[in-house]
N, C-alpha and C positions, 0 to 999 in steps of 0.2 A: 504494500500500500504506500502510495508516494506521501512525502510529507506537508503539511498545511491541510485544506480543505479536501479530502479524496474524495471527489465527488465520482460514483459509480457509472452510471451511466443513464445517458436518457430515454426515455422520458420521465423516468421516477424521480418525483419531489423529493427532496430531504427532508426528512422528517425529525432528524433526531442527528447527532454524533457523539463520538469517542472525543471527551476531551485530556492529555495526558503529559507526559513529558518524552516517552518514549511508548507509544500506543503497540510497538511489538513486543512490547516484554510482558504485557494483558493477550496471548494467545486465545485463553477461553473466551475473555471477552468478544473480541473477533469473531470468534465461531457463533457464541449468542446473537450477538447483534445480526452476524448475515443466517441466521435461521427466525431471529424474529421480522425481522427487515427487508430482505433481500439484498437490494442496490439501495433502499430510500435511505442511508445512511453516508456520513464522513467520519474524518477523524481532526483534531485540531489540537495545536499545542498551546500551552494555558495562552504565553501574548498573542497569538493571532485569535482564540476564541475570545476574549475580552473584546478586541478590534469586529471579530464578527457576528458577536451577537450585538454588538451597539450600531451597527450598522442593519441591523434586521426592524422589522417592524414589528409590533406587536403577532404575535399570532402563526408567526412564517415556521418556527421550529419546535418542536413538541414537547422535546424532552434533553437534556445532555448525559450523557453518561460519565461523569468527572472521576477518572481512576489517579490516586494517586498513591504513591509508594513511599516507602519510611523515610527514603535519599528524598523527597521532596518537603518533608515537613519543617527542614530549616529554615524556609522560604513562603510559609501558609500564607504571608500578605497579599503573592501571587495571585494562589489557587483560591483566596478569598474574592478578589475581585473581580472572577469569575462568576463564582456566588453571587455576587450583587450584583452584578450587569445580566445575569438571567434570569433573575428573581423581579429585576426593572422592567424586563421584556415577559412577563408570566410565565418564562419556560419552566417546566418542572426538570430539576436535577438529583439524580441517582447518584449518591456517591458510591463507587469502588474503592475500601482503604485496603491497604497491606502493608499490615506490619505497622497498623502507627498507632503513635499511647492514646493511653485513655485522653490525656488532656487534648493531642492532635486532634482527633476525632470528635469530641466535644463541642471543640470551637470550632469545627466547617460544618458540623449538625447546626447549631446555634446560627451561623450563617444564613442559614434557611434553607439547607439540600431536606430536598423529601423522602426521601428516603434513602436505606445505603446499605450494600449488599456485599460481605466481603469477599476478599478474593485470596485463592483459589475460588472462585464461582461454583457454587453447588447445583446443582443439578435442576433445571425448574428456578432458581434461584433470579436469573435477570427476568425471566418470563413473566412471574410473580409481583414483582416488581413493578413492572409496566401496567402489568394490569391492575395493580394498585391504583397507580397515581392517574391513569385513564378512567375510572369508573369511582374517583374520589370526590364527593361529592363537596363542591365550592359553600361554606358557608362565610356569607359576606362577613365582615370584620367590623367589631363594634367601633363607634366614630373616633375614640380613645386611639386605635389599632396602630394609625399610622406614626404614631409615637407612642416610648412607653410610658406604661402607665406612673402617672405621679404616687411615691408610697404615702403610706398612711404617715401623717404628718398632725403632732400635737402643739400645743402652748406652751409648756412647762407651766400649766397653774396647778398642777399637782405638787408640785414642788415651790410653792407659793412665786412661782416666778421664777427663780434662783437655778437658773439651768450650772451645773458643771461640765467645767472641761476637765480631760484627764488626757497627757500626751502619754505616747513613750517610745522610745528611744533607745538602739542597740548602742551600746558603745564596744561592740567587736560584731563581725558580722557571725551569723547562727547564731545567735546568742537568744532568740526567740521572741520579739519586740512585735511582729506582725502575728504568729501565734498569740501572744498574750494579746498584744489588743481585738484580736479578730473572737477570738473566747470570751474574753472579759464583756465584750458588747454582746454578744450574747446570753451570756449568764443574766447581765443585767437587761436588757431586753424581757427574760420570762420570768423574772425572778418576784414582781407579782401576778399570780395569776388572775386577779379579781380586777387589777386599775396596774398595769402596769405600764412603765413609762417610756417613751418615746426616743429610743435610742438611734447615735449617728455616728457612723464612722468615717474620718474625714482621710485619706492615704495623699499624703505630701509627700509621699517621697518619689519622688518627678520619674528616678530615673527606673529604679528597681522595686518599686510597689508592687506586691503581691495581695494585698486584699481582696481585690477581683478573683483572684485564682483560688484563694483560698476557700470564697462562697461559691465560686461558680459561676460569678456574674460576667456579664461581658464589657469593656472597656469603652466609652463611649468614646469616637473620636471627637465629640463638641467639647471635651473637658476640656480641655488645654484652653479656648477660648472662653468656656468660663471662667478657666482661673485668668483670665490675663484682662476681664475685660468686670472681675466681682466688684469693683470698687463702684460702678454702674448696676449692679443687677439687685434686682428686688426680691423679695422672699419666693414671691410665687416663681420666678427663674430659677433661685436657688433648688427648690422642690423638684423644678421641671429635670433636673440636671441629674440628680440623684436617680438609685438603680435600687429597688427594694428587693430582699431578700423572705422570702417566707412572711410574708407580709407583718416582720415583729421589727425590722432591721432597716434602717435606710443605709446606704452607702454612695459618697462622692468616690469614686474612685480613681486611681493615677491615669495619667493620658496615656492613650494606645500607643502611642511613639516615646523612647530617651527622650527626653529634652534637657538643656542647661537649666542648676537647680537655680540660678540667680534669673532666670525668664521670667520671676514673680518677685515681688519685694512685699516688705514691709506691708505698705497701704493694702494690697492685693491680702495678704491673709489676714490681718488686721478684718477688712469686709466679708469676708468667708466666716471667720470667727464668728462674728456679730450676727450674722443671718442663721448660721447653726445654731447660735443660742438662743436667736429670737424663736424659731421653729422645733427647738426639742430640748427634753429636760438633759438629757446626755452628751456630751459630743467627744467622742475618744478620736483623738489623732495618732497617728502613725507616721513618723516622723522618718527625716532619711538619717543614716549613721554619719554623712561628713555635717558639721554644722556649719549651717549657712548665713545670707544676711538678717534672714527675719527666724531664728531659732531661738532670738533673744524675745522677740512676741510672742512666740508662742509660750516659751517661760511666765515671760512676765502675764499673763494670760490666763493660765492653765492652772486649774486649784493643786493637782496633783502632776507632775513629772515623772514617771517612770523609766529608771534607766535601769536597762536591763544586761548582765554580765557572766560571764561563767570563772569557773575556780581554777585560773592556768593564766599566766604571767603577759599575754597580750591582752586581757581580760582589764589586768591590773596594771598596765603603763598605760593604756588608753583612758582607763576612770581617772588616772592621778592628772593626764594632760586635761580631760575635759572637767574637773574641779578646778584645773589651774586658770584656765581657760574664763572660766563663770565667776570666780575672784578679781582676776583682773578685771574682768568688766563690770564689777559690784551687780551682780546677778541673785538673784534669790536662792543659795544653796539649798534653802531650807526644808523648799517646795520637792526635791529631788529624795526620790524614794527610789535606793540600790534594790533591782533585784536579781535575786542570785539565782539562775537556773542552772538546772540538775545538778541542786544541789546536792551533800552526801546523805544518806543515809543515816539513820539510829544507830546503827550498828559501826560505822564508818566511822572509828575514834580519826585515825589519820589524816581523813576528811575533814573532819572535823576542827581540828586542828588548824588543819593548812587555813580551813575558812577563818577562823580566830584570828589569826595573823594579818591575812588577806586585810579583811575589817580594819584591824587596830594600824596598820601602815596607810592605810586611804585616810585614814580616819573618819568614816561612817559605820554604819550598820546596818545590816540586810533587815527590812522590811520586810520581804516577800523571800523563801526560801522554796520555790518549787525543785518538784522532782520529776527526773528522769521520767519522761512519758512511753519511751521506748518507740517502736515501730508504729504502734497505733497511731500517733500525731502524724509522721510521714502517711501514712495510708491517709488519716483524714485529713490533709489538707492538700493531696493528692485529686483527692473524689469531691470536695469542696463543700464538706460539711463539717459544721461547727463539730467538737469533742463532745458535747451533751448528746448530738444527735447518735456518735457513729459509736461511741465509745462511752460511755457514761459511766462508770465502773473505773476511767482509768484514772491512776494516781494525779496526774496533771491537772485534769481536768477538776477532779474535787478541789483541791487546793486553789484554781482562777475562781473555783464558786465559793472558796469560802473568802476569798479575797474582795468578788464582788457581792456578795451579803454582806462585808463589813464597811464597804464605799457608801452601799446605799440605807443601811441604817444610819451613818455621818450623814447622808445628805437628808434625809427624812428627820432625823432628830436637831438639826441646822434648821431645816424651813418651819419647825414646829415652833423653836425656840423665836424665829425674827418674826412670827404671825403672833404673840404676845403681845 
């Protein structure tokens, strides 16, 4: 089959193609397609299908067949905007994967392919398929549709007005800052069941923000213009902007592209702050590990600080530079709450130990001492569910709820106390 559009022969319409990067290493495929097809078929490589479906008119091609292989997943932005240019033109798209992770797969389903049928192709398998998405019957999309939907969005007058912020912050990378905050807002999220409050997770950290991954959301490309343009935006933009999770969770999440952390200043999160706090009694941020120009706003900002560190000597030069760091600039030490992940054991005199020292040289002390979660947290922030959800039993996980039942009885016995 030659490469670009193989158009068969005439007089048969196209009806459909192969879209791929090397459309002969999908043999079965080929064979399916000319047994369900005949000639009404092509083949097309992800840049020229982009170019050819945007030149089509609504209506002209049926279906695509989008195969893509493990060696192509380092490049999904491609094979995405494939997705979206035949999802513009109504074609319905069959993904083919081989060999690709959970997470590859995830985000070109979410894309909008209709369905997707792996390969090695089973037997019946493209057949099935087709006649799925031909005989599926269209229901129209409520008026909400063509954008998502705004999440559930509160006042904080539960908390007599008085929303909290709570950052936190790795100061070595794994050190678990995006796990804790991405758990912690969910703990506190369900943690009443009768009137419970209105929680927001804000992910600044421009370049390597994983909150999105870790619920499962998808990364909106308008973010970056919001952050760059909040100093303008009004509550109800704020809302429009955010990506609800299980409908208990809001999330702003980091832009779909690296960007430079200094592309926002001061004023810019300064406005983002003030609209999260206007619209929800919570607001946990997720901060980047290099501090940047406005890390001193969010400090000075933020009721609680969470710096999060492990028990091993990069751990503890980076905590001594970033206290050196926050002195010099007469910064609020006070607000900063060390926390120690996986940490040692009951049993663990030597651990123990080291931790003692660790402490008494920084000179702080660990607030929060969680423990080793083991594989379970990899699997659940793998699959993009909170630890309550996937895992609820594991040590981690109890320890971020007992941490977030002690935040929000402060904040509840706080709002009780200033309504006197």
């Amino acid at each position: 089959m030659s490469s670009g559009l193989a158009l068969k022969s005439e007089p048969a319409p196209i009806v459909a193609c192969t879209v791929s990067s090397m459309v002969h290493h999908f043999g079965l495929l080929i064979e399916d397609m000319e047994n369900e097809l005949g000639e009404a078929w092509g083949d097309l490589g992800f840049d020229e299908a982009r170019e050819f479906i945007n030149a089509l008119e609504p209506g002209n091609l049926e279906f695509i067949a989008l195969a893509v292989r493990e060696e192509d997943e380092t490049d999904l932005g491609r094979v995405g905007e494939v997705i979206r240019a035949a999802r513009s033109k109504d074609i319905k798209v069959i993904l083919i994967p081989e060999n690709l992770t959970t997470a590859g797969l995830r985000e070109l389903l979410r894309l909008g392919a209709d369905d997707f049928v792996p390969y090695p192709l089973a037997e019946g398998a493209l057949h099935d398929a087709i006649v799925k998405i031909r005989t599926e019957v269209q229901v129209p999309p409520p008026p909400q549709a063509t954008s998502p939907e705004a999440p559930r969005v509160a006042t904080g007058q539960r908390l007599d007005g008085q929303s909290a912020i709570f950052a936190v912050q790795n100061l070595a990378g794994g050190t678990g800052a995006t796990t804790l905050a991405v758990n912690m807002a969910w703990e506190l999220a369900n943690i009443d069941k009768t009137n419970p409050p209105s929680v927001c997770v804000i992910d600044l950290d421009l370049q390597n923000g994983s909150v999105a991954t870790y619920l499962d959301l998808p990364r909106r490309e308008i973010m970056l213009e919001m952050l760059q343009d909040a100093t303008s935006m009004d509550a109800q933009g704020f809302k429009q902007a955010l990506v609800g999770f299980e409908d208990k969770l809001s999330v702003f999440t980091a832009p779909s592209e690296i960007v430079p952390l200094d592309i926002i200043g001061p004023e810019e999160v300064t406005a983002v702050l003030d609209l999260a706090a206007e619209c929800f009694d919570i607001v946990i941020i997720d901060m980047p590990r290099t501090m940047v120009m406005w890390t001193d706003t969010v400090l000075n900002r933020a009721d609680m600080y969470f710096a999060t560190l492990e028990l091993d000597l990069r751990s503890a030069q980076n905590a001594m530079r970033f206290i050196k760091a926050l002195r010099s600039e007469d910064l609020p030490l006070d607000k900063v709450q060390y926390v120690l992940n996986r940490a040692p054991g009951m049993t663990d005199l030597n651990g123990k130990t080291r931790m003692k020292k660790m402490a008494e040289s920084l000179g702080v002390s660990f607030s929060n001492m969680l423990p080793d979660g083991g594989k379970q947290v990899v699997q659940s922030c793998d699959n993009g569910e909170p630890l309550a959800e996937s895992a609820k039993k594991n040590a981690l996980r109890k320890e971020i709820s007992k941490l977030a039942e002690g935040l929000y009885k402060a904040m509840v016995g706080e709002a009780k106390a200033k309504g006197k």
